[in-house]
C-alpha positions in Angstrom: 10.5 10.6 186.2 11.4 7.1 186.0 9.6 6.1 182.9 11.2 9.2 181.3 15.0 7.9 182.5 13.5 4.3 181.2 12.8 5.3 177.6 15.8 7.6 177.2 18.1 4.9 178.1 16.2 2.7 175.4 16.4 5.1 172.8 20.3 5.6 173.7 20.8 1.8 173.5 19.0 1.3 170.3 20.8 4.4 169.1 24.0 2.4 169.8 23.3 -0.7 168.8 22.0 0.7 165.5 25.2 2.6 165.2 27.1 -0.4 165.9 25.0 -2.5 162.9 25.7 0.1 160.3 29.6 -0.2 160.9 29.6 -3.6 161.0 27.5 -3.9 157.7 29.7 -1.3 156.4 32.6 -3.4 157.7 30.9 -6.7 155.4 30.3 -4.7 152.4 33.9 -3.9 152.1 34.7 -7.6 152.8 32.4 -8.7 150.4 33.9 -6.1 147.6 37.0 -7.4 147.9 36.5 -11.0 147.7 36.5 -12.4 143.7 33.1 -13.7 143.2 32.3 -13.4 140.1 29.5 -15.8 138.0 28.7 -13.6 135.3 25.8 -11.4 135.9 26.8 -7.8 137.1 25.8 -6.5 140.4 25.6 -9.9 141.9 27.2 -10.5 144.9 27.7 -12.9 147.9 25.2 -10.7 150.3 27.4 -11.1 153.9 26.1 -7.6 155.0 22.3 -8.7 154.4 23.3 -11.3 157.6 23.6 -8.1 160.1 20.8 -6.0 158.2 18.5 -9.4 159.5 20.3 -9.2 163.1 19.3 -5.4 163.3 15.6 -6.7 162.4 16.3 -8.9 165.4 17.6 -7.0 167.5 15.8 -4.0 167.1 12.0 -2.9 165.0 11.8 -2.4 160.9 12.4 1.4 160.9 15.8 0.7 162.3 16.9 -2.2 160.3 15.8 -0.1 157.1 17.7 2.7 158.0 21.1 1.0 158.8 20.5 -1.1 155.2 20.3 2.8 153.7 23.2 4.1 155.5 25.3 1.0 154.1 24.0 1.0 150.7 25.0 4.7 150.7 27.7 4.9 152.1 29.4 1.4 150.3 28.3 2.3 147.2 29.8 5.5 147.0 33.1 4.0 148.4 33.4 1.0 146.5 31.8 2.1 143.4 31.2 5.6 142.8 28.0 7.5 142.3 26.3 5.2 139.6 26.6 2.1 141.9 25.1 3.5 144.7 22.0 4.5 142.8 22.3 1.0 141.1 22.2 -0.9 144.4 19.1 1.4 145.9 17.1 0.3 143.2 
């Protein structure tokens, strides 16, 4: 019974945490989209969400970390730049 409480709170935690990193990258790619950076090549940006996609590898194992970059490549993309852009930045 314990190690069943033990692995449900971990899973809740993670679940959290993972939660919290795909807000907060969310939270960088709109930062990051608003700032004027601009050297010429298109698609090129400054890359300040990539900073809490490597605190989620951290933090947490690969298959989380690679969901929460998904989530924020989905969900920026088609916020900041439409349909095309998010298939842009996923490949």
């Amino acid at each position: 019974m314990q190690s069943q409480i033990s692995t449900r709170t971990r899973r809740t935690k993670a679940l959290a945490l993972s939660a919290m990193f795909a807000c907060l990258a969310l939270i960088f790619s709109y930062v990051e989209a608003i700032i004027p950076f601009n050297i010429g090549i298109p698609g090129v940006k400054l890359g300040l969400a990539n900073l809490v996609i490597v605190i989620a590898l951290y933090e947490l194992n690969f298959r989380y970390a690679f969901v929460i970059n998904m989530i924020r490549i989905l969900l920026a993309g088609l916020l900041f730049s439409g349909v095309f852009g998010a298939l842009y930045s996923l490949a």
